[in-house]
C-alpha positions in Angstrom: 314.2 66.3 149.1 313.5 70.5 149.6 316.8 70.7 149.4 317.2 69.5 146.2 314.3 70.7 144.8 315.8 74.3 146.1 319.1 73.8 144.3 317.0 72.9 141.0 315.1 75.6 141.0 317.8 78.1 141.4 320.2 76.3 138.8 319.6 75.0 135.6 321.0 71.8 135.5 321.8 70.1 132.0 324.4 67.6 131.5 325.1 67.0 127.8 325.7 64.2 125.7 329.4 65.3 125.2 329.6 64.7 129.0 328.3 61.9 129.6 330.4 60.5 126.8 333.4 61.4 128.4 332.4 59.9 131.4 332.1 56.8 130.0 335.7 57.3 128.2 337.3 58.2 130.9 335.5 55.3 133.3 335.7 52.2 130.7 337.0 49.8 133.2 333.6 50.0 135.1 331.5 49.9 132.4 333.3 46.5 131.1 330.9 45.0 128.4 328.8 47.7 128.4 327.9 49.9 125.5 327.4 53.5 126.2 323.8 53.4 125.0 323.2 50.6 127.7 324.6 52.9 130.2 323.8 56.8 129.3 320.9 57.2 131.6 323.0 55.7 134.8 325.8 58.0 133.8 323.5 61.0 133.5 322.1 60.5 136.9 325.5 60.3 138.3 326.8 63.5 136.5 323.6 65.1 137.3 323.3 64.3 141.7 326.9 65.1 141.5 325.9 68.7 140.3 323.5 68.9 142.6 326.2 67.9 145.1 328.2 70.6 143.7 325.6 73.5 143.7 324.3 72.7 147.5 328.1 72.7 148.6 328.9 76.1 146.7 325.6 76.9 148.5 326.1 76.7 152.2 330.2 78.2 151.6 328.4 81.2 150.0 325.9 81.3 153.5 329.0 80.7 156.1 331.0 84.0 154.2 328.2 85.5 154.8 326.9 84.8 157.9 327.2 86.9 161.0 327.5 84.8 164.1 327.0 86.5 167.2 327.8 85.1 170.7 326.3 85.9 174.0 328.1 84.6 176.3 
């Protein structure tokens, strides 16, 4: 949960509506009988953690390039 609340802080995280009606173009076969106004919020969640999975990734390849590991061995 710090972790995420890291990533939010240093990211401004907004996933429009243009997205999220996309999504749900793009994903119609698992939204069968669905309307996208019965299924916007679910939709923006998922957008949303996946940016957060995103930004945390982008995160810890930005601290391994510039990490200096030294071994004492």
């Amino acid at each position: 949960i710090a972790f995420k609340k890291l990533i939010e802080s240093t990211n401004k995280i907004e996933i429009s509506d243009e997205a999220v009606k996309k999504y749900f173009e793009d994903n119609k076969a698992n939204f069968a009988n669905k309307k996208l106004e019965e299924v916007s919020a679910t939709i923006k969640d998922s957008l949303y953690q996946q940016e957060i999975y995103t930004k945390s990734q982008d995160m810890f390849s930005n601290m391994r390039k510039e990490a200096k590991v030294n071994s004492f061995i």
